[in-house]
C-alpha positions as CSV (number, residue, x, y, z in Angstrom):
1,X,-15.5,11.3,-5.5
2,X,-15.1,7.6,-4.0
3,X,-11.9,7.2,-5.9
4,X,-10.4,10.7,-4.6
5,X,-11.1,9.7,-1.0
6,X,-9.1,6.8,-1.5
7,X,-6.5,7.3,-3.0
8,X,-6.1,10.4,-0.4
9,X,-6.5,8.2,2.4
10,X,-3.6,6.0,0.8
11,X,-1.3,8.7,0.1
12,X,-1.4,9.8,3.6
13,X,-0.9,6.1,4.7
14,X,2.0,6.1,2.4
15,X,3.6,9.3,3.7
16,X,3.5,8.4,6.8
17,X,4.8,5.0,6.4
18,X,7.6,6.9,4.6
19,X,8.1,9.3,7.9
20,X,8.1,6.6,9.8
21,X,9.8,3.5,8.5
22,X,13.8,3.7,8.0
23,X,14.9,2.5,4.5
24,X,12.3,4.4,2.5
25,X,13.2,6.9,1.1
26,X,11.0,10.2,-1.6
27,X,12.4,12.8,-3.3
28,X,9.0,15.0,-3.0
29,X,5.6,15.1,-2.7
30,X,5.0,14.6,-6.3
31,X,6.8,10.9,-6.1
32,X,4.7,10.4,-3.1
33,X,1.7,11.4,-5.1
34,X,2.7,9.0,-7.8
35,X,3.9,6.1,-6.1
36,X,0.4,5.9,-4.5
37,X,-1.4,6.0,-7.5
38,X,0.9,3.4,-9.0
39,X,0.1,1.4,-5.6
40,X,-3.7,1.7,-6.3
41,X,-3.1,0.4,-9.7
42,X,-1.1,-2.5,-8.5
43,X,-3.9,-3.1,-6.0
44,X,-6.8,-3.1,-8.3
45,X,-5.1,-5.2,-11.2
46,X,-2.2,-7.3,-10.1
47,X,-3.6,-8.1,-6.2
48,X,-6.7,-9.7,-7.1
49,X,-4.7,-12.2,-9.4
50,X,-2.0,-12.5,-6.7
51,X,-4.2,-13.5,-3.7
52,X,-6.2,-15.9,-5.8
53,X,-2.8,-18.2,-7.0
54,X,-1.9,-17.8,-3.4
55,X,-4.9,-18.7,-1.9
56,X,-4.0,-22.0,-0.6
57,X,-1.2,-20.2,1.8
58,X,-3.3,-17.4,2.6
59,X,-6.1,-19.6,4.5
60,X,-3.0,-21.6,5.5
61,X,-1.9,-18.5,7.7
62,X,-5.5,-16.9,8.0
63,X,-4.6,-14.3,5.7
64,X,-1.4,-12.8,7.4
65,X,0.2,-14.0,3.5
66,X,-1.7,-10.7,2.4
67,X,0.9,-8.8,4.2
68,X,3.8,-10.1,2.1
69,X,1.3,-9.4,-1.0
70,X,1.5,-5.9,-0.1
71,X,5.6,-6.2,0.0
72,X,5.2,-7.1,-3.2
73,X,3.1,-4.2,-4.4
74,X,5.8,-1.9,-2.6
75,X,8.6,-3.2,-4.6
76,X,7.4,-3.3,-7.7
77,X,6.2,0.5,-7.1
78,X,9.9,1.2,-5.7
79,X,11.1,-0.1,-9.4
80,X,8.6,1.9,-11.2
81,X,8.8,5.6,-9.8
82,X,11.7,7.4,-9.9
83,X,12.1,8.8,-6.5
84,X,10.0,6.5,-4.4
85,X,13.1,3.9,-3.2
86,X,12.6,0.7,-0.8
87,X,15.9,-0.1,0.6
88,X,14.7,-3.7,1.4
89,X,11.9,-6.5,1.4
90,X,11.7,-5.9,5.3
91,X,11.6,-1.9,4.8
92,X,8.5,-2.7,2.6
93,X,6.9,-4.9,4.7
94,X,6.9,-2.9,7.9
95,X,5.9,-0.2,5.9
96,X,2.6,-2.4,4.2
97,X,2.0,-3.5,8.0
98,X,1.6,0.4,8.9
99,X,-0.3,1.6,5.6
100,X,-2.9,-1.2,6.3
101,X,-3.2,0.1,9.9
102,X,-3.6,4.0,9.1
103,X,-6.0,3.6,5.9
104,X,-7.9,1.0,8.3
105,X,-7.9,4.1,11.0
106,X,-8.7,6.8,8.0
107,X,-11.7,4.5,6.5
108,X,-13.5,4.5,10.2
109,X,-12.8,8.3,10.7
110,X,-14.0,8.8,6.7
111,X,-16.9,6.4,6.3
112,X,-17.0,4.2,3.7
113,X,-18.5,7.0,1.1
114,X,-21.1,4.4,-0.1
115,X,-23.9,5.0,2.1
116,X,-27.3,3.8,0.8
């Protein structure tokens, strides 16, 4: 049930990152629906492995490098999914900024689902 609260929170966060950022571009709701559950794949395999080589530079700017991480995980989604397309690095990165901001804001209003 934990998983299906999260990856709804971040398919929200996605859409409206897609509504709102110029440069993104998805054919439909099924891309949308894919290109989030490719993102929480990228998140919970490549991410971990990502912030730990670049963990010199993330303490290096208190964790802002995290951010650009994110980019990354954008873009390589963009190349994955057929319909999901990132026009550029900037595109993705404004659009990681607002995903972090509404999953933050959906994770308060939700609860963390792992109450003791």
């Amino acid at each position: 049930m934990y998983f299906l609260i999260k990856w709804a929170i971040n398919t929200i966060a996605l859409g409206i990152a897609v509504l709102i950022v110029k440069g993104i571009t998805i054919s439909g709701v099924f891309s949308l629906i894919i290109a989030s559950l490719v993102i929480g794949f990228l998140n919970a395999s490549l991410k971990p492995i990502m912030l730990v080589l670049t963990l010199p530079l993330n303490i290096l700017t208190m964790g802002m490098f995290t951010f650009v991480i994110n980019t990354i995980m954008i873009l390589i989604t963009s190349q994955i999914v057929r319909g999901f397309d990132v026009s550029s690095f900037w595109a993705a990165f404004t659009a990681s900024i607002l995903m972090s901001i509404v999953s933050f804001m959906l994770n308060v209003f939700v609860g963390s689902g792992r109450e003791l």
